[in-house]
N, C-alpha and C positions, 0 to 999 in steps of 0.2 A: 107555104109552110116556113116557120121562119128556121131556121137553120140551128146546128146545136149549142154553138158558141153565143149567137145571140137569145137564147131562151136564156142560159146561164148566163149573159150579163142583164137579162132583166131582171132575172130572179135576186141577182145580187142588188140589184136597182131598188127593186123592193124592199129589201131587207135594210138597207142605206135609209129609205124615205120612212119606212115605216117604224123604225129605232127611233127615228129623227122625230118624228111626230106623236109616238109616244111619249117621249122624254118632255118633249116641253109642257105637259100637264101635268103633268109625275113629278118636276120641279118645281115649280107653282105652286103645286099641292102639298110636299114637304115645307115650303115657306109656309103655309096653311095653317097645317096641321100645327107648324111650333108656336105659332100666332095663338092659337084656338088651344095649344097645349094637348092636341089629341091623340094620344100615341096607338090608339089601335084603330082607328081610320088611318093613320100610320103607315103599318104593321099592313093591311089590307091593302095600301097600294101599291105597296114593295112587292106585296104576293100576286097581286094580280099586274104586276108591268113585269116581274119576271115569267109569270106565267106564260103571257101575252108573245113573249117575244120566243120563249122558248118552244109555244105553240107553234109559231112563224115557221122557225127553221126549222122543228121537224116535218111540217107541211112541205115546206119548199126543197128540201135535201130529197124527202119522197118521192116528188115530182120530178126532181131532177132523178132519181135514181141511185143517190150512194149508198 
């Protein structure tokens, strides 16, 4: 069983790799969208990459317990 300190630096691990791996298509795709002039393909990646990440940390604070 891994110990309490190391779940909470996984969990933060996660949270690190998983920002990180979202952002790089989520910037991409604002270069995109300005190419292609598409403001609500836009508008829907802003809402699904804050969603996304918002969903995370309430997951992982849960798990952890605050």
């Amino acid at each position: 069983m891994p110990t309490y300190s190391q779940t909470l630096q996984t969990s933060n691990d996660l949270v690190i790799y998983s920002t990180i791996i979202q952002t790089i298509p989520f910037a991409y795709n604002i270069q995109l969208s300005h190419k292609i002039n598409d403001s609500i393909f836009l508008h829907i990646e802003i809402i699904i990459h804050i969603l996304s990440v918002a969903t995370l940390y309430i997951i992982i604070t849960y798990i952890i317990g605050y």
